[in-house]
Structure formats: structure tokens, C-alpha cells
GULUM-976579 format. One record per residue (C-alpha): residue number from 1; residue in one letter; chain; x, y, z. Coordinates in pm, whole numbers. Example, Ala and Ser with C-alpha at 12.3 -4.5 7.8 and 13.67 -1.06 7.14 Angstrom:
REM residues 2
+-----+------+-------+--------+--------+--------+
|  nr | rest | kette |     c1 |     c2 |     c3 |
+-----+------+-------+--------+--------+--------+
|   1 |    A |     A |   1230 |   -450 |    780 |
|   2 |    S |     A |   1367 |   -106 |    714 |
+-----+------+-------+--------+--------+--------+
END
This chain:
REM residues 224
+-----+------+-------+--------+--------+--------+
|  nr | rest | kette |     c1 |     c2 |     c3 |
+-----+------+-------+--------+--------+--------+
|   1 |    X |     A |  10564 |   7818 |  10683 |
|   2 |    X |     A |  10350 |   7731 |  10368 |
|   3 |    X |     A |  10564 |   7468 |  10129 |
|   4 |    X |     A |  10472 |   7686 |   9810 |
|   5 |    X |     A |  10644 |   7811 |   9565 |
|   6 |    X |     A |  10488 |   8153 |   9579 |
|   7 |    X |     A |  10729 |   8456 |   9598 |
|   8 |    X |     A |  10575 |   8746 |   9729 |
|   9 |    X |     A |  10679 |   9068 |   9521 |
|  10 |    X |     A |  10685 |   9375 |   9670 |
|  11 |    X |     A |  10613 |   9582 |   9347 |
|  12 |    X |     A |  10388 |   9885 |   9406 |
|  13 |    X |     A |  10194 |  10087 |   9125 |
|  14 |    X |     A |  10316 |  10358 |   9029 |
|  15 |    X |     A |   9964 |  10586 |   8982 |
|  16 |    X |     A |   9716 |  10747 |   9224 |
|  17 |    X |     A |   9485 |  10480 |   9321 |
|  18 |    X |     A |   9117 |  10643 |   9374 |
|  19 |    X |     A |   8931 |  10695 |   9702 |
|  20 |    X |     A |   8679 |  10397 |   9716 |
|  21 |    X |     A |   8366 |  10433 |   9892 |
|  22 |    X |     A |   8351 |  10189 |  10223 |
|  23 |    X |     A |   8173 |   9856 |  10114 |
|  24 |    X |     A |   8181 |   9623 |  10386 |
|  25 |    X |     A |   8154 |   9696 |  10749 |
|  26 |    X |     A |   8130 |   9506 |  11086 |
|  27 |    X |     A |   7794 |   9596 |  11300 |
|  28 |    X |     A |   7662 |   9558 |  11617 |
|  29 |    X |     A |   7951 |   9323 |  11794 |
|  30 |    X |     A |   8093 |   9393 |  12161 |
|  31 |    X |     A |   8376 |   9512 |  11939 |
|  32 |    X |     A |   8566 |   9672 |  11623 |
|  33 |    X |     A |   8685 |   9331 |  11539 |
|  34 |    X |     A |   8330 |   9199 |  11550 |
|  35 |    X |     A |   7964 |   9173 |  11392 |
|  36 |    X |     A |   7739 |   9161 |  11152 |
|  37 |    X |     A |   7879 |   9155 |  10821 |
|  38 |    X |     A |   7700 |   9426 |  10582 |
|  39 |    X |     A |   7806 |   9544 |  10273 |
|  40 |    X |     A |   7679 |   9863 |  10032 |
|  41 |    X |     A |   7511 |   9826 |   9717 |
|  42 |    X |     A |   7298 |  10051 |   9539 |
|  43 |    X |     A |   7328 |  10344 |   9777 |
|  44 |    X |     A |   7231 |  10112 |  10043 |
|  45 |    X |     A |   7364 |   9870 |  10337 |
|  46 |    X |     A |   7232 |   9537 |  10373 |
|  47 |    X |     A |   7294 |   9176 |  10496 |
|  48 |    X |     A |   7475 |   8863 |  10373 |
|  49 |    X |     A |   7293 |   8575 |  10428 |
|  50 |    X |     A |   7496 |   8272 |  10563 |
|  51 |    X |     A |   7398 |   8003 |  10272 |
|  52 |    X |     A |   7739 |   7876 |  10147 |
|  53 |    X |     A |   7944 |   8129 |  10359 |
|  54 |    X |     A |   8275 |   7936 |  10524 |
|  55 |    X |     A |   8586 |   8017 |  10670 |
|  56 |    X |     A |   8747 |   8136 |  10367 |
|  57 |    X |     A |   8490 |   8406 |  10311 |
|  58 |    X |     A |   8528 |   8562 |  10653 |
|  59 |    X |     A |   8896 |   8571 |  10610 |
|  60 |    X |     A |   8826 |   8805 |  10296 |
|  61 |    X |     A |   8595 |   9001 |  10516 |
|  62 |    X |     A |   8851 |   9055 |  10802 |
|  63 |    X |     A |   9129 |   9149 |  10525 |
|  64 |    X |     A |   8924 |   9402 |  10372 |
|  65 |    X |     A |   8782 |   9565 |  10710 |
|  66 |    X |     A |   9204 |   9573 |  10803 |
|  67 |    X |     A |   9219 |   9332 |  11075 |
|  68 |    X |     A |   9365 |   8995 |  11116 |
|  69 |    X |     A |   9264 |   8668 |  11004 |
|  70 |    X |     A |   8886 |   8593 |  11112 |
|  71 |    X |     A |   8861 |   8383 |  11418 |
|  72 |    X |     A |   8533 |   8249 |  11377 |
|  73 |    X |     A |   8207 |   8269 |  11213 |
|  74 |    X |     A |   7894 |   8362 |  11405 |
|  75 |    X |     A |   7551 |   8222 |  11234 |
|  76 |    X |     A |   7240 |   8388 |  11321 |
|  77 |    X |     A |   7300 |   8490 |  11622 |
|  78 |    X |     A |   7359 |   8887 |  11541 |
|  79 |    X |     A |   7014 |   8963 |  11281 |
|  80 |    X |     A |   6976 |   9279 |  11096 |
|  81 |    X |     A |   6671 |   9489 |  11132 |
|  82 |    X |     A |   6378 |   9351 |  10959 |
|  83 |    X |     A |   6345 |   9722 |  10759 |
|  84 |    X |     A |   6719 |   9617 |  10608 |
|  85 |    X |     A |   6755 |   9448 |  10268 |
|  86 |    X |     A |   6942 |   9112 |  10245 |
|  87 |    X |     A |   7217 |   9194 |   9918 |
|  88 |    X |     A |   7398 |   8879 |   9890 |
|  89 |    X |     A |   7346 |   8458 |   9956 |
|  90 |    X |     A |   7572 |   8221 |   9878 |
|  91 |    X |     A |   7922 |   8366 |   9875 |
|  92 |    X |     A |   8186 |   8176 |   9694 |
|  93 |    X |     A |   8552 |   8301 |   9798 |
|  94 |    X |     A |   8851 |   8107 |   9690 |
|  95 |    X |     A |   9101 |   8277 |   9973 |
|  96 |    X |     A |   9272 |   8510 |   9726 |
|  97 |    X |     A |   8993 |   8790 |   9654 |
|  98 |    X |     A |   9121 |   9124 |   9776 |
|  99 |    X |     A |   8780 |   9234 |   9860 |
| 100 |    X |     A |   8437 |   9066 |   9936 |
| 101 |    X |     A |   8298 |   9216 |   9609 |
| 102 |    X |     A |   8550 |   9004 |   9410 |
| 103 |    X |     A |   8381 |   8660 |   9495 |
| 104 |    X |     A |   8115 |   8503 |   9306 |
| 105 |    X |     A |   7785 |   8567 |   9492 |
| 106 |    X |     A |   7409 |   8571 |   9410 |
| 107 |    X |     A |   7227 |   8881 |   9499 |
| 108 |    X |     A |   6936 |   8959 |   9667 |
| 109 |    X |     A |   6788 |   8768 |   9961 |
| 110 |    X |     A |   6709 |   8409 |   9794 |
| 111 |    X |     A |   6514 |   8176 |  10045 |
| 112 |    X |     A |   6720 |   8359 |  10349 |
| 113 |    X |     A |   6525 |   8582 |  10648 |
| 114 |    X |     A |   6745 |   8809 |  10896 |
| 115 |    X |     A |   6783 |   8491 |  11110 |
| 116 |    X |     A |   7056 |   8381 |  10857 |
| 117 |    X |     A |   7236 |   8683 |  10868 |
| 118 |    X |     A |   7641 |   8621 |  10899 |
| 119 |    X |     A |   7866 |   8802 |  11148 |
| 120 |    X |     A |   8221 |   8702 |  11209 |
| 121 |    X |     A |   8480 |   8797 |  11442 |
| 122 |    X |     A |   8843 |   8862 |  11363 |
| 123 |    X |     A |   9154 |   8851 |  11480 |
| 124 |    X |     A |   9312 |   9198 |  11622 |
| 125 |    X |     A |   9584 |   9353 |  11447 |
| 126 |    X |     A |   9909 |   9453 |  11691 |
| 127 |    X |     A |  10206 |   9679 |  11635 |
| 128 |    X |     A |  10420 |   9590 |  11375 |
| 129 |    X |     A |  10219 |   9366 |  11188 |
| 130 |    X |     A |  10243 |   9390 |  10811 |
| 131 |    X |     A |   9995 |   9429 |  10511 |
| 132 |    X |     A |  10024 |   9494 |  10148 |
| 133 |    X |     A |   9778 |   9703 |  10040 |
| 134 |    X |     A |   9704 |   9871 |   9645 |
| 135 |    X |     A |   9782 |   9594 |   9490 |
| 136 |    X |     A |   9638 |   9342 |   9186 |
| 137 |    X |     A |   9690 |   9035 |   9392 |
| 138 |    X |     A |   9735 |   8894 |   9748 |
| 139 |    X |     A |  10092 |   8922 |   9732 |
| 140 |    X |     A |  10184 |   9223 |   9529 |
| 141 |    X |     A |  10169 |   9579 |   9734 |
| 142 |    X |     A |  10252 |   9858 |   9883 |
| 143 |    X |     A |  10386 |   9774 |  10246 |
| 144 |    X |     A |  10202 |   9929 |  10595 |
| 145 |    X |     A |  10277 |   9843 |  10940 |
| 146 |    X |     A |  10077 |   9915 |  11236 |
| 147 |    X |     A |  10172 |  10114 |  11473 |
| 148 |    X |     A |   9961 |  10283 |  11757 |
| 149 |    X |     A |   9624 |  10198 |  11631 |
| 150 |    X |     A |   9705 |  10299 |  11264 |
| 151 |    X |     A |   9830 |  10137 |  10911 |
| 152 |    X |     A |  10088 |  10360 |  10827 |
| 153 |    X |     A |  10391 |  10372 |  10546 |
| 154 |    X |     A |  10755 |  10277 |  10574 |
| 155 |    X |     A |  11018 |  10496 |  10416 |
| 156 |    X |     A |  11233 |  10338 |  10181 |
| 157 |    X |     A |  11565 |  10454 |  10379 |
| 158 |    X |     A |  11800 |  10150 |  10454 |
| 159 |    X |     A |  11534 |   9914 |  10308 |
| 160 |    X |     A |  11691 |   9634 |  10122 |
| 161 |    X |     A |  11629 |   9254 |  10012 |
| 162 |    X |     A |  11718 |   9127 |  10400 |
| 163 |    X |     A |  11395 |   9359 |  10514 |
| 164 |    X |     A |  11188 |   9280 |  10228 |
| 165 |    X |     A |  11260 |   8889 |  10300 |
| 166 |    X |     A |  11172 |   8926 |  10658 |
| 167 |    X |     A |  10873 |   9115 |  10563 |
| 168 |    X |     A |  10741 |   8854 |  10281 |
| 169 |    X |     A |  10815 |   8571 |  10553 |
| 170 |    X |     A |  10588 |   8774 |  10838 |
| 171 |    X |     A |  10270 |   8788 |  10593 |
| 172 |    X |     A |  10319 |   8387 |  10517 |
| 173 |    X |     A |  10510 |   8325 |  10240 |
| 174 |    X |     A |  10885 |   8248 |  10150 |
| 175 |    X |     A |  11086 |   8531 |  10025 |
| 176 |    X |     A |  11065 |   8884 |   9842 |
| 177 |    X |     A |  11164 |   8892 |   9441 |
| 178 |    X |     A |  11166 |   9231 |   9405 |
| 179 |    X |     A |  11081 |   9572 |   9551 |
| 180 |    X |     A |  11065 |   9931 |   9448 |
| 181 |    X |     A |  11145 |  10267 |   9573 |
| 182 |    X |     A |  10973 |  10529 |   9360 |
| 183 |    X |     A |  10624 |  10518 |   9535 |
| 184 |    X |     A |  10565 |  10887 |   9608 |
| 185 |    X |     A |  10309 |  10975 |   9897 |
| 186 |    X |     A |   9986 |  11097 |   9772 |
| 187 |    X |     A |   9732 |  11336 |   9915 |
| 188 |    X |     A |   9489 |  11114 |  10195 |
| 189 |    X |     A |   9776 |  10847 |  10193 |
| 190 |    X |     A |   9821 |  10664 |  10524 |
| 191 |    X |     A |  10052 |  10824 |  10794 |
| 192 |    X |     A |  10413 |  10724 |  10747 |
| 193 |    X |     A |  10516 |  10555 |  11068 |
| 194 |    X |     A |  10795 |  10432 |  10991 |
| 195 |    X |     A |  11176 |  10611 |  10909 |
| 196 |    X |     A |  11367 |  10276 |  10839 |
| 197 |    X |     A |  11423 |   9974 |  10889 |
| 198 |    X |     A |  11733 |   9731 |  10912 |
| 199 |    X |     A |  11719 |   9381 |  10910 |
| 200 |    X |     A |  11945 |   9153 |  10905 |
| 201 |    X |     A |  11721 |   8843 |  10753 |
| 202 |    X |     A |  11708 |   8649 |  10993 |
| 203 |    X |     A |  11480 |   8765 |  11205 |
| 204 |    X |     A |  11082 |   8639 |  11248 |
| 205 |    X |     A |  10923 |   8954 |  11164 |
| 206 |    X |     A |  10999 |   9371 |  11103 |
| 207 |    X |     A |  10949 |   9384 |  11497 |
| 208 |    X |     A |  11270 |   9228 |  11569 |
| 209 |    X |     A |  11459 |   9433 |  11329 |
| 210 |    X |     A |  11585 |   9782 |  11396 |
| 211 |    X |     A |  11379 |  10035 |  11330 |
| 212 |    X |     A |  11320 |  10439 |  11418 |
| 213 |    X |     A |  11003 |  10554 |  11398 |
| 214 |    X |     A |  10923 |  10845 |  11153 |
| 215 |    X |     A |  10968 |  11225 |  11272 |
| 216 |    X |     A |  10958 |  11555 |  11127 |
| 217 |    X |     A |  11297 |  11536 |  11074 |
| 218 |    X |     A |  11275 |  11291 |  10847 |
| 219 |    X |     A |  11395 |  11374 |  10502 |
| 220 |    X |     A |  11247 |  11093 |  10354 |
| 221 |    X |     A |  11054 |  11143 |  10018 |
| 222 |    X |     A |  11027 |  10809 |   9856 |
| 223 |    X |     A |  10814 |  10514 |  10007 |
| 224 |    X |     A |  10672 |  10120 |   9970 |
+-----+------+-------+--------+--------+--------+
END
């Protein structure tokens, strides 16, 4: 458990957040969870190179591509063809970016060739891990849970501090201070996968609470 005296707050915006196109993708690995980091600039996908890339930036990566926490680096060993541009060298993340885009970087290919190109490999997510997603910082979101190879919503029926607690303790830190109910779904949401759950706050994480997956019957209409 990390000693800080961060408080997660499950607070979710309250507008229609646009479709982004995809920036950063994982090539050419024996996996999803794996490869060749390349991101999209300019109408175009390129390379990073691996000058002053670490641990921290490949955790960034694996957040935004919707896995877990990256595993490992890979340097070199995973090039990008030598017709493909090298966009970025020496990435600077601090840990809480949302996004690769949001960490100082230099662009272009500097003194780097395809040999320095980075690939990482992440961790896989299971059911009924947790993400907050849509929000302005690490720990302010909307909640999904993975279920049966897909992020999906939770409806807000039976939710209360006990499962928001639980929830804030699974992604790391201590305890919710606050949540909200009025998220409505939006057109090209995520699948809700999720008709309740009911913790008691105790438990280690939403698996261990009760829970009923969503149906058709479901009369939710408000979610997190």
C-alpha cells in the first residue's frame, strides 16, 4: 500500500468527451501486450527512439494502450522498417501523464537509427481489474472493469463509499473522497458490464465483492 496521502476521487465529467484518434500502438511482439512502441504524428506512425526512455515511460505506454503495468523494456531488439520515420528521442515521463503525448519529448530522430527503437512489454489485464478512465488526472475518473476481454461500465445501483473504497484501494491508493452518479452513457461508450456491486469494505478488490453482471433487464440509466 503506498504511505501517501493521496485520496483518489472518483468524480467523473459531466460532458461528452470526443473520439480521439489512436496515438500510440504496440507492433510486431509475439503478443497484444507486446512490441514496438510507435506513436502518430502528422498523419503518420513512427518510432521512439530509446535515448532517456526508463521504466516510468513504459508504464505510461502500457496505461494508455489499456493494459497493466509494463513489465519490462526491450532495447533494440524489435527495429522499425528503415522506410519509417523516428518522431520522438528522449522521453521525459514523471509517472503521472495520462498519455505518452503529455511528457516532455524532443521530436524527430536526433542522433538515433532504427537500432534504438523502444518496445516494451506489459503486464495483462484480468477480469475485474479496475481503471479510471476520462479523467484530468491519474486519480480522478470514470470507473471500468474488465470483464471477458473488454473495459466496460459499472452501473451506479447499490454503489456506495464501502465499493468506492475498495475500488480506490485496488488501483493503489488509500481511500475514495467522493463519487458521483449522474454520468449518463453516451453514444460509442464502453459496454456496461457491470449491474452492481456490494461491498462491504473490507475486501482486497471489486472481485471479492458481490456483484451481478449487467443484462437486458437491467433498468439501470445512470453510471461511473
Amino acid at each position: 500500500m503506498k504511505k501517501l496521502k493521496m485520496e483518489i476521487t472518483l468524480v467523473f465529467s459531466l460532458f461528452v468527451v470526443s473520439v480521439q484518434t489512436e496515438t500510440v500502438r504496440l507492433v510486431g511482439g509475439v503478443n497484444k501486450y507486446e512490441g514496438r512502441v510507435e506513436v502518430f504524428r502528422d498523419g503518420r506512425w513512427g518510432t521512439v527512439c530509446d535515448n532517456g526512455w526508463d521504466f516510468t515511460a513504459a508504464n505510461v505506454v502500457c496505461r494508455e494502450v489499456g493494459f497493466g503495468n509494463a513489465v519490462t523494456n526491450v532495447f533494440g531488439q524489435n527495429p522499425g522498417d528503415a522506410s519509417q520515420p523516428i518522431l520522438l528521442h528522449n522521453v521525459r515521463c514523471t509517472g503521472q501523464e495520462l498519455r505518452l503525448s503529455d511528457c516532455p519529448s524532443k521530436t524527430g530522430s536526433g542522433t538515433c537509427d532504427h537500432s534504438e527503437d523502444i518496445s516494451v512489454r506489459c503486464s495483462p489485464v484480468n477480469d475485474f481489474d479496475v481503471r479510471l478512465v476520462d479523467g484530468l488526472h491519474l486519480n480522478v475518473g470514470r470507473l471500468q472493469v474488465y470483464r471477458n476481454g473488454t473495459w466496460g461500465q459499472v452501473c451506479d445501483r447499490h454503489w456506495n463509499d464501502d465499493s468506492a473504497d475498495v475500488a480506490c484501494r485496488q488501483l493503489g491508493y488509500v481511500r475514495s473522497d467522493s463519487w458521483v452518479e449522474s454520468y449518463k452513457l453516451q453514444e460509442n461508450a464502453s459496454p456496461i458490464e457491470f449491474d452492481l456491486f456490494q461491498c462491504t469494505g473490507s475486501e482486497g478488490s471489486l472481485m471479492d465483492c458481490v456483484s451481478q453482471a449487467w443484462n437486458e433487464d437491467s433498468d439501470c440509466g445512470d453510471f461511473f
